[in-house]
C-alpha positions in Angstrom: 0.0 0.0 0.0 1.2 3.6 0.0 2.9 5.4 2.6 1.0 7.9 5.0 2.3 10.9 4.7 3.9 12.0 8.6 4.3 16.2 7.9 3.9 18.8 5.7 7.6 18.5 4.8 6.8 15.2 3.5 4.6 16.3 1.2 6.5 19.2 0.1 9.2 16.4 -0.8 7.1 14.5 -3.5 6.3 17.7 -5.2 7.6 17.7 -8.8 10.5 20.8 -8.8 9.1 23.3 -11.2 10.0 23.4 -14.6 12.5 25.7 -16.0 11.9 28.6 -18.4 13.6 28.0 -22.0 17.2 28.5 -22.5 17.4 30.8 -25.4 20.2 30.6 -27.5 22.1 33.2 -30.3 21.0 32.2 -33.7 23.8 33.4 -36.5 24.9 32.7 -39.7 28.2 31.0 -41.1 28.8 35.1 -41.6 28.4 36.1 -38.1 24.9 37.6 -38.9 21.7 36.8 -37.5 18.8 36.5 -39.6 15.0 37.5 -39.4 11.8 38.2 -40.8 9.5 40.9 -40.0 5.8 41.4 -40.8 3.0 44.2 -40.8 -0.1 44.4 -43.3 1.1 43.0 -46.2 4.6 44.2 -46.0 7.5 41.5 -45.4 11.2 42.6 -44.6 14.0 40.3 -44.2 16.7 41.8 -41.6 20.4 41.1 -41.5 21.9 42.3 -38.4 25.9 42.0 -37.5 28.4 44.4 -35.5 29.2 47.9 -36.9 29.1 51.2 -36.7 25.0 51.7 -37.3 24.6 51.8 -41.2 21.0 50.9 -42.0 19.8 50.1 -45.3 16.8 49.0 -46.9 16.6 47.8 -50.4 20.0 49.1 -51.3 19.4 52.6 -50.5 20.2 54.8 -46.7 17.4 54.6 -44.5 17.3 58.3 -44.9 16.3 58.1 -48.6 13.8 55.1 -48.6 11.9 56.8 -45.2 11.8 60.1 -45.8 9.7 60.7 -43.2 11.4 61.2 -39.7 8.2 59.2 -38.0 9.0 56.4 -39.6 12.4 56.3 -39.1 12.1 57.0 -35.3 9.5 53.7 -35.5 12.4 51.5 -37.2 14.6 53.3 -34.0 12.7 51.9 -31.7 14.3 48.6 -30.9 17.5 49.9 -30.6 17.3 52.8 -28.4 15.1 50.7 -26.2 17.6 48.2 -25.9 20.4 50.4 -25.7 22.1 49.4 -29.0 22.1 52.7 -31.1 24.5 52.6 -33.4 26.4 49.1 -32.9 24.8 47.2 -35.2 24.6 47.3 -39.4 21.3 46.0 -40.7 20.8 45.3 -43.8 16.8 44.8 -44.9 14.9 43.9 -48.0 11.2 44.8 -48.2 8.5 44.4 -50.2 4.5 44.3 -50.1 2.0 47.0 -48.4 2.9 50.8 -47.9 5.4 53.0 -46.7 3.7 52.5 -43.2 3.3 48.8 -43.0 6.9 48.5 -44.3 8.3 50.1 -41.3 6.8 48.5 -38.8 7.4 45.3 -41.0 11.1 46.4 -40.4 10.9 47.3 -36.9 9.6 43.7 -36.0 12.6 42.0 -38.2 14.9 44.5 -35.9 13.3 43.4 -32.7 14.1 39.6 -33.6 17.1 39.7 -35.0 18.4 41.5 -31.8 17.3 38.7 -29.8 18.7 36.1 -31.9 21.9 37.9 -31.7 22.1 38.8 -27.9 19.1 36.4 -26.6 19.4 38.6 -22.8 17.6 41.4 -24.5 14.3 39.9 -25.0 12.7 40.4 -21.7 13.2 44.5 -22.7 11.8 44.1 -25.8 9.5 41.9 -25.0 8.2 44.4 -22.5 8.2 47.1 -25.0 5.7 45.1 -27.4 8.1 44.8 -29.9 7.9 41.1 -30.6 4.6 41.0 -31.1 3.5 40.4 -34.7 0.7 43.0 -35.4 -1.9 41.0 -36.9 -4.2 44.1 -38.4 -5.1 43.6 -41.5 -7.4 45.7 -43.9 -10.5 44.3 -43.9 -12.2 43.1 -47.1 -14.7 45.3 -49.6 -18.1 43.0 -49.5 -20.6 42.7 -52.0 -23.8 45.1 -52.3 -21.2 47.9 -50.2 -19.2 50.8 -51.1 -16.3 49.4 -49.3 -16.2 47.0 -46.2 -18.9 48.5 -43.8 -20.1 51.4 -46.1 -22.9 51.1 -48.0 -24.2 53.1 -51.0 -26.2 55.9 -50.0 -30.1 55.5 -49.4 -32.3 57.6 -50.8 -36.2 57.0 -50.4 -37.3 58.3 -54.0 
């Protein structure tokens, strides 16, 4: 039969020891890069991140000249100056799909991952900053016998 249990120490003893959270490990290439993709709306950017002096560029061009406006440039920033890594790192991006918008944040999510693939300690911050999270906002589609998704055609009783 089973053994009765004597004290509350006892008990404590059979308890199974909690697991432990997941070990995360730095991801890179045979290059020394670390890899990732990022997505928004329909824009998808693939981000190469490595060690340098803080060159960004996006579909061969500055980041300066394919986001002209400084919002967007300050939302690709984001990431960095969060986690304290302005201008240590070169990233390299290719995106395509969606708008001028979605593309950034597209490339603001590849940032955020590829950071933590390259230093895995930094994903509690940006994990806190709600930088990993895919937005999954999408544009809603145009139904039939409506203007556009919700809108209908205008109703006039004559």
């Amino acid at each position: 039969m089973a053994e009765t249990m004597q004290s509350l120490e006892d008990l404590a003893a059979l308890k199974p020891a909690a697991p432990e959270a997941p070990k995360h490990v730095q991801k890179l290439d045979d290059r020394g890069r670390a890899y990732a993709t990022g997505k928004r709306k329909d824009a998808v950017a693939r981000v190469w991140l490595k060690p340098g002096p803080g060159k960004i560029t996006i579909n061969d061009r500055t980041i300066e000249v394919y986001f002209a406006r400084p919002v967007l440039r300050m939302l690709i920033n984001q990431p960095l100056l969060t986690a304290s890594r302005n201008g240590q790192y070169d990233i390299v991006c290719t995106v395509s799909g969606g708008g001028l918008s979605g593309q950034a944040g597209a490339v603001r999510h590849g940032i955020s991952k590829a950071l933590t693939y390259f230093e895995p300690e930094l994903r509690g911050v940006l994990k806190r900053g709600g930088f990993l999270t895919r937005d999954s906002r999408v544009v809603e589609r145009k139904k039939y016998g409506r203007r556009k998704a919700r809108r209908s055609f205008q109703f006039s009783k004559r």
